[in-house]
N, CA, C and O of each residue as an XYZ file, in Angstrom:
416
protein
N      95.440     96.615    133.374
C      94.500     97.156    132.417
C      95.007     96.834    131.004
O      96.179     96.830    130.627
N      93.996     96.587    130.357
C      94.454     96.219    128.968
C      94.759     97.686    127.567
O      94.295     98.826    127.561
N      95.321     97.279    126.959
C      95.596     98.516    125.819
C      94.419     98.488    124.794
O      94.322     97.444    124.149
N      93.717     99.249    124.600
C      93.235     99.438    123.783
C      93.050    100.246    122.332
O      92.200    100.151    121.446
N      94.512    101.280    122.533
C      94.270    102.041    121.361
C      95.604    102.025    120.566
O      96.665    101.967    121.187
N      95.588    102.057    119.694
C      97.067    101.673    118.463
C      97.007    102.458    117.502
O      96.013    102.801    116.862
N      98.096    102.763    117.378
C      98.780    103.501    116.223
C      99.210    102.724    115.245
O      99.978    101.831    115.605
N      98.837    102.811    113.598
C      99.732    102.463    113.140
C     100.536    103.046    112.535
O     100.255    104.245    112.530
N     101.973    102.685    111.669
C     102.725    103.774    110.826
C     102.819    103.864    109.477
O     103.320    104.688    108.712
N     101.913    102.287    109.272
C     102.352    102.195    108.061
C     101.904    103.387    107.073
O     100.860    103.961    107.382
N     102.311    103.646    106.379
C     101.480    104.529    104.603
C     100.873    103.114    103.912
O     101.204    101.931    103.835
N      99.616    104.113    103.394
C      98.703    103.322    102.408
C      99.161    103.412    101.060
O      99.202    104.595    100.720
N      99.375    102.950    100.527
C      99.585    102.738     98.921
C      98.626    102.948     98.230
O      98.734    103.550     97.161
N      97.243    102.401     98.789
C      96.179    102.673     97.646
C      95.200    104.296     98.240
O      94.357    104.851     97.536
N      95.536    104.683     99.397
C      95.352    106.259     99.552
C      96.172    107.068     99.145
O      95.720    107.988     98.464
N      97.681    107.026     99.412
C      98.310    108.285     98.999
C      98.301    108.199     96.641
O      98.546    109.165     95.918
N      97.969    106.852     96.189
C      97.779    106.876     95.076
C      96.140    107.560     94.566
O      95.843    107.982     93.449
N      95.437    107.501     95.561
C      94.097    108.578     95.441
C      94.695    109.696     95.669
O      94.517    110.561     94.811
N      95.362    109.964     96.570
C      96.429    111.466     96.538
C      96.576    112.314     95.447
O      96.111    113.346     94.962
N      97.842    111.015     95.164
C      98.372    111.417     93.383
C      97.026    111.911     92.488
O      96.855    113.111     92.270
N      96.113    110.917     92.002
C      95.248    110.999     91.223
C      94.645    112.534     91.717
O      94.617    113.344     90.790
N      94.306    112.894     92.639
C      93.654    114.124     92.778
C      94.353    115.223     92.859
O      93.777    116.309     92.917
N      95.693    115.123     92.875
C      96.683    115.778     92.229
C      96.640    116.095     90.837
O      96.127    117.148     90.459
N      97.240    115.102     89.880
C      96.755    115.420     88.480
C      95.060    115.616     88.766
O      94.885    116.124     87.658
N      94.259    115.619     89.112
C      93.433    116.400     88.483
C      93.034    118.180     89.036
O      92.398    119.114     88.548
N      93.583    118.018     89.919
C      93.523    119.793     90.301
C      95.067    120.322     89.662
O      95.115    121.541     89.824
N      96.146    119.890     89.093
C      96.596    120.069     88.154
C      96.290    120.375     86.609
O      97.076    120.922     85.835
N      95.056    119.940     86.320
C      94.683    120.215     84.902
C      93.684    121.345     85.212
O      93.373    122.357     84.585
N      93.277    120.816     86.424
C      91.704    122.345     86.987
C      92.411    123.402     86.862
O      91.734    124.288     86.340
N      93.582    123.767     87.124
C      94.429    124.792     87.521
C      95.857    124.678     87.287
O      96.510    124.250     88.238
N      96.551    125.005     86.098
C      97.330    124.419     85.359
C      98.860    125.757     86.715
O     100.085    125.662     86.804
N      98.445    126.170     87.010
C      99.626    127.027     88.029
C      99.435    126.718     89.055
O     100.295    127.232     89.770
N      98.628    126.014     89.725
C      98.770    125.252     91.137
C      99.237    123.744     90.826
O      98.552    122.790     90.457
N     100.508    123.819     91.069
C     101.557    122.061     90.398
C     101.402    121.830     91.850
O     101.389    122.594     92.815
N     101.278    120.456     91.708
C     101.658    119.571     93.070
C     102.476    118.856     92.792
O     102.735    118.787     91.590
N     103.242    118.018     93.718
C     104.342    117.296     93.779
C     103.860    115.659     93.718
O     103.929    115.431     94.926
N     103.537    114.717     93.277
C     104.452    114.886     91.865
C     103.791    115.527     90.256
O     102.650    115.430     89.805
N     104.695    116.014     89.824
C     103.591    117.091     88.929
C     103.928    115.904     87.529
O     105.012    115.420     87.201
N     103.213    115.796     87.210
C     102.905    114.942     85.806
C     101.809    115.636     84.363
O     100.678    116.121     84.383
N     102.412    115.482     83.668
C     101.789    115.808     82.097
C     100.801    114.735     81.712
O     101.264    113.690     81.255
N      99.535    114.862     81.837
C      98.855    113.725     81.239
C      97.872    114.420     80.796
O      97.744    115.620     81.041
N      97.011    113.686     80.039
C      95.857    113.922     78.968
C      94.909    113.055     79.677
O      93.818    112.904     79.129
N      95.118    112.452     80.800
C      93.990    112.062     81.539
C      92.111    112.342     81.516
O      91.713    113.465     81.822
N      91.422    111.606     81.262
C      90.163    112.407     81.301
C      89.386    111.769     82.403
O      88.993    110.640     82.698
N      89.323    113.267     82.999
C      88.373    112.513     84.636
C      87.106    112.608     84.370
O      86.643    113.136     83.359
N      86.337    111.987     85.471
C      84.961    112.168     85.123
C      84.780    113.581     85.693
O      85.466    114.193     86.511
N      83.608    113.947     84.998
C      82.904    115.076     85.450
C      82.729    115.359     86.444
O      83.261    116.427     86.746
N      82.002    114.723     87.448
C      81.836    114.447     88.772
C      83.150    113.798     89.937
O      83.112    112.943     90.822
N      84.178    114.634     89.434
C      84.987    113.944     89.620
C      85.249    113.806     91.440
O      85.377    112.799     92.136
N      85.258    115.168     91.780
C      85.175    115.579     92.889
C      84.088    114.549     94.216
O      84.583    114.240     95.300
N      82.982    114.257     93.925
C      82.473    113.916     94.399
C      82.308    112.360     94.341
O      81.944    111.726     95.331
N      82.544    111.873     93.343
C      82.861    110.524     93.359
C      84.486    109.894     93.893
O      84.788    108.701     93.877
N      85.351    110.982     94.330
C      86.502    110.889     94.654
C      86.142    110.455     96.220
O      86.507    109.432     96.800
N      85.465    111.344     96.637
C      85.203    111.390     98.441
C      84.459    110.249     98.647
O      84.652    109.716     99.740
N      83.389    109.538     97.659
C      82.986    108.336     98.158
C      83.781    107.168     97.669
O      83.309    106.110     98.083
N      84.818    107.033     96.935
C      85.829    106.157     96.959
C      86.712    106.238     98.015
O      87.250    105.183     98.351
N      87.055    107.501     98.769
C      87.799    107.646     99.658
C      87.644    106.942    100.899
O      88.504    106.346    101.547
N      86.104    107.139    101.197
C      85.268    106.592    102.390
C      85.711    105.503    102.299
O      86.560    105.071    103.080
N      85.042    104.593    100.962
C      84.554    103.565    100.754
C      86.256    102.676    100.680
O      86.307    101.478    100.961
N      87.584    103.493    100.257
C      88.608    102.553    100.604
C      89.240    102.584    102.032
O      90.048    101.779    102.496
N      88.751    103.578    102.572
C      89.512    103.697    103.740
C      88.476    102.686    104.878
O      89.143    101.918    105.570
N      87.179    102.650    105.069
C      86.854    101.700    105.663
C      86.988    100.503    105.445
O      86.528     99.706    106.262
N      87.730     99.997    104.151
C      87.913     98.772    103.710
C      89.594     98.591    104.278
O      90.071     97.516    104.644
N      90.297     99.854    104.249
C      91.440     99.708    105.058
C      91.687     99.380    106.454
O      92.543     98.596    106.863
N      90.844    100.062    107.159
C      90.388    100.153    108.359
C      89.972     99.095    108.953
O      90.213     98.952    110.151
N      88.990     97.769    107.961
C      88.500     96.920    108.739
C      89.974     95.720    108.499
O      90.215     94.829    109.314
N      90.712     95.936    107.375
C      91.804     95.144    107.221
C      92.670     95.312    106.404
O      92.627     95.265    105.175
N      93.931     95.625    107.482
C      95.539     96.649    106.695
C      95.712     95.584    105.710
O      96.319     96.024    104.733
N      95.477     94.630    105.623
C      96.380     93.297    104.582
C      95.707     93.779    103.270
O      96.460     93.506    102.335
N      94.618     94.368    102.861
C      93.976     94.430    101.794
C      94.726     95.785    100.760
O      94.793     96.052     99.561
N      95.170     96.343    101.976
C      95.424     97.912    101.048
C      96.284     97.620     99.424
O      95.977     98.135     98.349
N      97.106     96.908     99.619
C      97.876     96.146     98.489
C      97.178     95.641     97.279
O      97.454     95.641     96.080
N      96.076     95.163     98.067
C      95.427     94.100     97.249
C      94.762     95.322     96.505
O      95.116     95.130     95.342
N      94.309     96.003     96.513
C      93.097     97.030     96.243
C      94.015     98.108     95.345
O      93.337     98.823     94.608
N      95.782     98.370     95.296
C      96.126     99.324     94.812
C      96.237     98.398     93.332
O      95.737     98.887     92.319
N      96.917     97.038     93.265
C      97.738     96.407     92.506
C      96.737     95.554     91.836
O      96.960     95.296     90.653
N      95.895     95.170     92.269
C      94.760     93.845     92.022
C      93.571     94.569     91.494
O      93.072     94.231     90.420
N      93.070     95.608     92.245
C      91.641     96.234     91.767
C      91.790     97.756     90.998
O      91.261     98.790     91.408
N      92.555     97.641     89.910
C      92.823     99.157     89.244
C      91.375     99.597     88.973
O      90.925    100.612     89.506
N      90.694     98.882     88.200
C      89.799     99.350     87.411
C      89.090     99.826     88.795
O      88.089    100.227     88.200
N      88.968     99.941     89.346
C      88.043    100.337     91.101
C      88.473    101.705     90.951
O      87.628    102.541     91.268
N      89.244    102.000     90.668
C      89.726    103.650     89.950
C      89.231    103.957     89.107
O      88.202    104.603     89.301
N      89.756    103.622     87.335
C      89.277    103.751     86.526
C      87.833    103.767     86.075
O      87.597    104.385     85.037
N      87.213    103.401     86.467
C      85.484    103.144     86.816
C      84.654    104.336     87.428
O      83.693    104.951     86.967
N      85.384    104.470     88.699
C      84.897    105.783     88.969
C      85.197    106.813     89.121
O      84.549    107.692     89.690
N      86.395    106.900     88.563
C      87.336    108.578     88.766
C      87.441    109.200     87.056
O      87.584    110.375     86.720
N      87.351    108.310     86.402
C      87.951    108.175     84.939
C      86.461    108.231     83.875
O      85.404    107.631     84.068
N      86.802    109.116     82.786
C      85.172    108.774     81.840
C      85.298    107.298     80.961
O      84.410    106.454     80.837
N      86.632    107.264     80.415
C      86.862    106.036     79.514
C      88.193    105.259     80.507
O      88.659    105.730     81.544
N      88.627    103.889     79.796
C      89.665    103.376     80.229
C      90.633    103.657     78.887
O      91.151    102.829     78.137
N      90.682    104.881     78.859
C      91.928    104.990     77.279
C      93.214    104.851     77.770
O      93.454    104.843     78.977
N      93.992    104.750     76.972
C      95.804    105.090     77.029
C      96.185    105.808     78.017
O      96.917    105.398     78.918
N      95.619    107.181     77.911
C      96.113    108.139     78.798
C      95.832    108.010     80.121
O      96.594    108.357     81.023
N      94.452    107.382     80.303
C      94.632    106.889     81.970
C      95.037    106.476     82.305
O      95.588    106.917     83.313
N      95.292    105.033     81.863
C      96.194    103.808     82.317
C      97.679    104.140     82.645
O      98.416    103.652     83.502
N      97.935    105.229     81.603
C      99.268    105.741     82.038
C      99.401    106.520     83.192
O     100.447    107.169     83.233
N      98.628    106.644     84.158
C      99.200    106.941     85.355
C      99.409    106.306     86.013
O      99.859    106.823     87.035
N      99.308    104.958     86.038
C     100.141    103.479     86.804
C     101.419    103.874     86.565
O     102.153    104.402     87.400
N     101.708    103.616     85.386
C     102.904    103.618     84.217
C     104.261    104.182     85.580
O     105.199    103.579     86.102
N     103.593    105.919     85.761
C     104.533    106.782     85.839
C     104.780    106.698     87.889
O     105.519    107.336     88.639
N     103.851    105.703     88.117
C     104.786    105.089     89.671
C     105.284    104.621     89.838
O     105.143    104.252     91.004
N     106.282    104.071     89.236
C     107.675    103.229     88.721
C     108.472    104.213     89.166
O     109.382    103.993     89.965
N     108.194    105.412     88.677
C     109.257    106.532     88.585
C     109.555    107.160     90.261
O     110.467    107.985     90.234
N     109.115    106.990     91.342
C     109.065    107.179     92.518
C     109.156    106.515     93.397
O     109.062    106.977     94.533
């Protein structure tokens, strides 16, 4: 009989960095619920932030799903795919949350 079902182990890079991001922002929603990693930013999310979060979520994870080789491509190659729809402007302060994944 053949195998049909697989595990993989890897971690996503460009999900657990949607992580982060929804971290700092229920960090600013709620300045006493800190998550790990807790960061100081002046970030400005969109309004809708919440809900445009869950259809980026979908929308990267079936793109993960149909092919692990891309996840890379999509954290490092397609920022603005963030910035676009999580973010109101592309100012300083957003961009600086790339910046501060160096630090981890």
């Amino acid at each position: 009989m053949e195998r049909s079902f697989l595990i993989a182990l890897e971690p996503s890079h460009t999900l657990n960095f949607m992580i982060y991001l929804q971290n700092i922002y229920l960090q600013q929603k709620n300045a006493e619920n800190r998550k790990f990693p807790y960061l100081q930013t002046n970030a400005i999310f969109h309004e809708d932030f919440e809900q445009y979060f869950k259809e980026l979520w979908m929308e990267l994870t079936e793109k993960i799903i149909g092919d692990s080789e891309i996840d890379s491509e999509l954290f490092v190659c397609q920022k603005d795919l963030f910035y676009n729809r999580l973010f109101i402007s592309e100012g300083k302060d957003n961009k600086e949350v790339y910046k501060y994944l160096r630090l981890f």
